[in-house]
C-alpha positions as CSV (number, residue, x, y, z in Angstrom):
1,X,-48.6,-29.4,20.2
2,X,-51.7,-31.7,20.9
3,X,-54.0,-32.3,17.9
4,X,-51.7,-33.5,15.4
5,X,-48.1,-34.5,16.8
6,X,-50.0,-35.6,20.1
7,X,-51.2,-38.4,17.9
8,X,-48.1,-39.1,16.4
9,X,-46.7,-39.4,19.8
10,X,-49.7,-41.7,20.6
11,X,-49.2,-43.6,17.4
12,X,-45.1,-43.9,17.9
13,X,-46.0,-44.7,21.7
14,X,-47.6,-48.0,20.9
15,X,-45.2,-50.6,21.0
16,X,-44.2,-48.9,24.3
17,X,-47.7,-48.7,25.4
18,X,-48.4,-52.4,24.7
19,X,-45.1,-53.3,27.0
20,X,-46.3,-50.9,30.1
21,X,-49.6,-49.4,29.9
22,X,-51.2,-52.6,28.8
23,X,-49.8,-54.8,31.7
24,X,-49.8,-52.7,34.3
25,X,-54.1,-51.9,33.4
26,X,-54.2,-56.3,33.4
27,X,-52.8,-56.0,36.6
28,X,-54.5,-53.6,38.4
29,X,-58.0,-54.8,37.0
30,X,-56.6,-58.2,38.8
31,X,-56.0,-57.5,41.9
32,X,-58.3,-57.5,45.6
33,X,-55.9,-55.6,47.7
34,X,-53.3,-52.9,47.5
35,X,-50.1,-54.6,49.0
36,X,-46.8,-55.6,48.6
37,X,-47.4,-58.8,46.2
38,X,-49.2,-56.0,43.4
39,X,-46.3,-53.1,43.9
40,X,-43.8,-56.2,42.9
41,X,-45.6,-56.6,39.6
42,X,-45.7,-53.5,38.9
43,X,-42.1,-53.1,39.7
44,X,-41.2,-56.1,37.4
45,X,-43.4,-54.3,34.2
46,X,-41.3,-51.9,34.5
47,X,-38.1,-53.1,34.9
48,X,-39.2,-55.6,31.8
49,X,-40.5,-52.2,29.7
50,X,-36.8,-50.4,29.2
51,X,-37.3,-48.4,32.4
52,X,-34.1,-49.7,33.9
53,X,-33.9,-51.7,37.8
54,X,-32.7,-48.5,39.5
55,X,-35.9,-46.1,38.2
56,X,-38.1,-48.9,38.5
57,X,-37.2,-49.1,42.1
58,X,-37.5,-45.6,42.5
59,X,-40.6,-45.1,40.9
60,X,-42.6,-47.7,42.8
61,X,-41.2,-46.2,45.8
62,X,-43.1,-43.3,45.2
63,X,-45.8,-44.5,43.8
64,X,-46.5,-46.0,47.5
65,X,-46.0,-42.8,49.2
66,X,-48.6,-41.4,46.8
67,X,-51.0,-44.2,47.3
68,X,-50.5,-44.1,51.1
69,X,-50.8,-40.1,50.9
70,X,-54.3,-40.1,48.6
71,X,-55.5,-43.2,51.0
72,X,-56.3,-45.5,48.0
73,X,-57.4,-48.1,48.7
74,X,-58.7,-49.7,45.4
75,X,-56.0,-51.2,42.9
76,X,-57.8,-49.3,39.9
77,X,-56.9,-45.6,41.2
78,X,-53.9,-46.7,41.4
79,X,-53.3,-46.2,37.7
80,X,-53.3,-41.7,37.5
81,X,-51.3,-42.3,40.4
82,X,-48.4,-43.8,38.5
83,X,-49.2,-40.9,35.7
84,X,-48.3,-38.4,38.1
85,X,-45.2,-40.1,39.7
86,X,-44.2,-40.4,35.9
87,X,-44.9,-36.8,34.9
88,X,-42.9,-35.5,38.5
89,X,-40.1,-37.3,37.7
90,X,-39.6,-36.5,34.3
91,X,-40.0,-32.7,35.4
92,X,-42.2,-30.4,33.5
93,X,-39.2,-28.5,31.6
94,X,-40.0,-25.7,28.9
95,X,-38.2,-27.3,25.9
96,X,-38.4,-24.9,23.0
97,X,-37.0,-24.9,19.8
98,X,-36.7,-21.1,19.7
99,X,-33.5,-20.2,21.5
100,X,-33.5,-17.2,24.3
101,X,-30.5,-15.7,23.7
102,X,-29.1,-15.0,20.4
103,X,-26.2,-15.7,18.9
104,X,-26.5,-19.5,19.4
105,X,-23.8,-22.1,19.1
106,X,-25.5,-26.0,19.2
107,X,-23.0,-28.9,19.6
108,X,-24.3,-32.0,18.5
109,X,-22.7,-35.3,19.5
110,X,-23.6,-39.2,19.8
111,X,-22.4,-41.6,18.3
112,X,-23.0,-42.9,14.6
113,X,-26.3,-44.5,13.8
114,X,-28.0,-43.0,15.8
115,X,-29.9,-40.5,14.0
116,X,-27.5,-37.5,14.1
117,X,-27.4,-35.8,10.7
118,X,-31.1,-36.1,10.3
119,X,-31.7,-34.5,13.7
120,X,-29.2,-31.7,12.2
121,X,-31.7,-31.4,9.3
122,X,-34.7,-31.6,11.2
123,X,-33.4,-28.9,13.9
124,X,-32.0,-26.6,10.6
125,X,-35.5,-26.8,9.0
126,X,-37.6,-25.8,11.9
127,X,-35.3,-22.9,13.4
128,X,-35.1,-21.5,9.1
129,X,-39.3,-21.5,9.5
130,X,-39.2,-19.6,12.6
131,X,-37.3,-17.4,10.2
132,X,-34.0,-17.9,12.1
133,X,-30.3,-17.7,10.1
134,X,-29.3,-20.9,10.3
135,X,-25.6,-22.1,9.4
136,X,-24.1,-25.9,10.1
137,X,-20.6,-26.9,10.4
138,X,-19.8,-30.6,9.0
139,X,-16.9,-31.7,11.9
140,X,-17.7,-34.9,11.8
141,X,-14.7,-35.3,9.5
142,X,-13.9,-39.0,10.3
143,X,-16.8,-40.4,8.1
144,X,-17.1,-38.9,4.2
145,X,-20.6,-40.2,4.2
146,X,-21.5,-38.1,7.3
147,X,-20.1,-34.6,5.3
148,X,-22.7,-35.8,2.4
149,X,-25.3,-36.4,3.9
150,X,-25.2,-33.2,6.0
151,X,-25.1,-31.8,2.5
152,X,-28.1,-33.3,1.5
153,X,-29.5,-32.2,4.7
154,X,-28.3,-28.6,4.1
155,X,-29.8,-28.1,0.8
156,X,-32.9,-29.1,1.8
157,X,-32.8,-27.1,4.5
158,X,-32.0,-24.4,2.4
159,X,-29.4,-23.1,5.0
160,X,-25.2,-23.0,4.2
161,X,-22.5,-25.9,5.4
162,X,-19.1,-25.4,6.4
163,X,-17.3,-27.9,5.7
164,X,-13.7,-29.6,4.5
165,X,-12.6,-32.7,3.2
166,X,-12.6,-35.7,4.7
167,X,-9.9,-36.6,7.7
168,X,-9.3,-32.7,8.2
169,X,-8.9,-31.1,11.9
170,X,-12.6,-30.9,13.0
171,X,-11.6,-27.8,15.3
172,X,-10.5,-25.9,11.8
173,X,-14.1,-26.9,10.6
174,X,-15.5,-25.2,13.8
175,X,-13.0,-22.0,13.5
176,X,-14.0,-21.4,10.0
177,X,-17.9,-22.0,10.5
178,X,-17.5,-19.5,13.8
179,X,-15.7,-17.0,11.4
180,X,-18.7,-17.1,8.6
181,X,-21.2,-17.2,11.1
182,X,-19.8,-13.8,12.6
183,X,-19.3,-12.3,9.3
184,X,-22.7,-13.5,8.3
185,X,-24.1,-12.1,11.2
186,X,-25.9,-16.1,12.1
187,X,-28.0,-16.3,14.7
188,X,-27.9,-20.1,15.2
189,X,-24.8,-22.5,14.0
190,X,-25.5,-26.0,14.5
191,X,-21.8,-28.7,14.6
192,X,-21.9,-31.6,13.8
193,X,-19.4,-34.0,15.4
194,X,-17.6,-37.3,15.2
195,X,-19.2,-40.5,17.1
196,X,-16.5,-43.0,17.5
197,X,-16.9,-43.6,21.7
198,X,-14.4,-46.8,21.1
199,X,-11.4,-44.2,20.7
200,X,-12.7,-42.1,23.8
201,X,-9.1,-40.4,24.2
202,X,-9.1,-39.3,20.3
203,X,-12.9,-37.9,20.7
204,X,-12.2,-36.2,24.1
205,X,-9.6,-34.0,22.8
206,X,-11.5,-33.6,19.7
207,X,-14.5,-31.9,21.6
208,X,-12.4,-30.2,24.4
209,X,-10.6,-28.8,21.2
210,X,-13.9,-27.6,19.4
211,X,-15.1,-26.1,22.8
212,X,-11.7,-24.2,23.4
213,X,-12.2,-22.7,19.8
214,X,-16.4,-21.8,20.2
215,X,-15.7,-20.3,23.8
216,X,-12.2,-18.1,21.9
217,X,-13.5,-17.0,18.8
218,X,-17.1,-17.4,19.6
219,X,-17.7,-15.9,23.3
220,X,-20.5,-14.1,22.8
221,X,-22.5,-17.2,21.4
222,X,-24.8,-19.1,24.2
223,X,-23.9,-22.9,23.7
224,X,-25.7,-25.8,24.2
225,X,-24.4,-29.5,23.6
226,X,-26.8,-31.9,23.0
227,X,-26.9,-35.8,22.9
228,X,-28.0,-37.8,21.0
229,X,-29.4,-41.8,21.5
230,X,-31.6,-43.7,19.6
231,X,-34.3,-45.3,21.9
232,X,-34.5,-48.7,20.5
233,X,-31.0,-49.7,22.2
234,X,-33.3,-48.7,25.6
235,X,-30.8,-49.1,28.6
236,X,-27.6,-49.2,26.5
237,X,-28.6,-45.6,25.6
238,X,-28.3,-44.4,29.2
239,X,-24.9,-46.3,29.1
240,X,-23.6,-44.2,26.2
241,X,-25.4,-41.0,28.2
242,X,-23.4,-42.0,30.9
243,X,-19.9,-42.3,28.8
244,X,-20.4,-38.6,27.0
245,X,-21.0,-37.0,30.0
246,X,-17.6,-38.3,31.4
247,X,-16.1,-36.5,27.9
248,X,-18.4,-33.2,28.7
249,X,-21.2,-31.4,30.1
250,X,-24.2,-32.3,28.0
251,X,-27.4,-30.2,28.1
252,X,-30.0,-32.2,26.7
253,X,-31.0,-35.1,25.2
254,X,-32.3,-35.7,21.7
255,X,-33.9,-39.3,21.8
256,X,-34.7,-40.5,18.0
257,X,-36.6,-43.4,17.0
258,X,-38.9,-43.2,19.5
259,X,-41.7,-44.5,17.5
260,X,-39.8,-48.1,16.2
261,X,-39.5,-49.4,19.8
262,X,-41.1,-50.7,23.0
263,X,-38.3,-49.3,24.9
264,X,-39.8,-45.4,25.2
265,X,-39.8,-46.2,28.8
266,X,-36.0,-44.9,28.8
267,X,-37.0,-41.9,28.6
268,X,-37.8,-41.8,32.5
269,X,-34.8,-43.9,33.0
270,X,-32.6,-41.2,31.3
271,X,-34.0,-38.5,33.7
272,X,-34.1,-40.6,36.5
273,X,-30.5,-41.6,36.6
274,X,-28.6,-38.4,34.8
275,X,-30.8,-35.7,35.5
276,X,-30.0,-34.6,31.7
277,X,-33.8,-33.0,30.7
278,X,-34.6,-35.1,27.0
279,X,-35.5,-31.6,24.6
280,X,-36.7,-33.4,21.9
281,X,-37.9,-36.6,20.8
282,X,-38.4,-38.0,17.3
283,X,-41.5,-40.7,16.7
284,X,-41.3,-40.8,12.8
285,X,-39.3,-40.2,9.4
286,X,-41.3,-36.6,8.4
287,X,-39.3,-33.8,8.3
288,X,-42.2,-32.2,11.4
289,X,-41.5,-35.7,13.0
290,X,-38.3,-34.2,15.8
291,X,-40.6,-31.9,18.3
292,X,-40.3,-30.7,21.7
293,X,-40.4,-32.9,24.3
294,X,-43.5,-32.3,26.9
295,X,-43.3,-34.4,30.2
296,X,-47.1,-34.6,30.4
297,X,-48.0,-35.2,26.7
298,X,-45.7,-38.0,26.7
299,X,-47.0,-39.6,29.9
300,X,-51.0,-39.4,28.8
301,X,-49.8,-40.8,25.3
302,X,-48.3,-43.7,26.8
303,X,-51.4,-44.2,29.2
């Protein structure tokens, strides 16, 4: 992981980096004294940087039990401190790619724009390498552009698609993909799904429906539903978190576009406040660009 996607991660990391890491170095070179006056700047960088009010809060908290613990006492240790409250609460979780147990259903859902189909492709292309069967299932059947591009996606992939015609029952998508994928003998079957959170009712029974089909037809299969947000809309990311997880249980967290915003700090926020872990993180355009997400690689990139 480190060498060459650590300094993509550094590289996609900057604009965050020049909101947090930057100000919170300016400050702590600044200050005389460790006290209440410097843990309120610090507070307010954060809050400013995408980590939301409520983490912020948190975070400073224990940064001061830290500090108190280590008996700091000058403002520049103060800095690997914050690293390490960072790194705890973002919880060193083994995200990988390569899935346990075998056969493997993967649910994706977000809402559109936000980078769904390509992390489909992305996913597709690194489980074929590992020399995984791969199979996808095109249920997002509300948008005909979403069915093409996951096409495009496919072929490049090199793996099969499932799909129907536009407006079809997404659940008959799912039936028939489980069917091939059984008499295929698939290890992995990725679903895409439709994104439209402004008809919650519609998309509720949509994925209850899906999940009643992959649990049927499909028991065997270890599921996983993952999310995914696109980091540049920062806070309003946890928002939509917040909404999906009222619709269903959601596993992890895909967060794209990592790299085209100073708002990576939601990343902690996202943690913080759902307790969802983030797998994987995307911080560029290349096909090798979606990796797994490591707690501590992320938090020395932004430092």
């Amino acid at each position: 992981m480190f060498g060459g996607f650590f300094d993509k991660l550094k590289d996609g990391l900057t604009k965050t980096r020049n909101s947090i890491t930057e100000k919170v170095s300016e400050v702590l070179n600044l200050a005389i004294t460790i006290d209440d006056e410097l843990y309120e700047e610090l507070e307010e960088i954060l809050i400013t940087s995408d980590i939301g009010v409520e983490t912020s809060i948190f975070t400073i908290e224990k940064l001061r039990k830290k500090v108190k613990e280590n008996k700091i006492k000058d403002p520049t240790e103060i800095r690997p401190c914050l690293k390490e409250v960072l790194i705890e609460i973002l919880g060193e979780d083994e995200n990988s790619i390569k899935p346990k147990e075998l056969p493997k259903v993967i649910l994706i859902i977000g809402v559109n724009g936000v980078g769904k189909t390509t992390s489909i492709g992305k996913i597709a292309i690194r489980l074929k390498a590992e020399k995984y069967k791969i199979l996808i299932a095109a249920a997002d059947t509300f948008r005909a552009a979403a069915i093409d591009q996951l096409e495009i996606w496919s072929n490049r992939a090199g793996v099969d698609l499932i799909k129907h015609q536009e407006g079809s029952d997404p659940a008959a998508v799912v039936f028939d993909a489980v069917q091939a994928a059984k008499a295929r003998k698939v290890d992995i079957l990725i679903c895409d799904t439709a994104g439209r959170l402004h008809n919650k009712k519609n998309l509720m029974d949509e994925l209850s429906k899906i999940n009643r089909v992959i649990n049927r037809e499909f028991s065997e299969a270890n599921m996983e539903t993952l999310l995914v947000l696109d980091a540049t809309t920062g806070q309003n990311g946890v928002e939509q978190a917040k909404q999906f997880m009222a619709i269903c249980p959601i596993d992890g967290i895909i967060l794209t576009k990592l790299d085209g915003t100073a708002k990576g700090g939601v990343v902690i926020s996202i943690k913080q406040q759902l307790n969802i872990p983030v797998k994987y993180i995307g911080v560029g355009e290349g096909i090798d660009d979606l990796q797994e997400f490591n707690s501590r690689d992320f938090v020395e990139a932004l430092f």
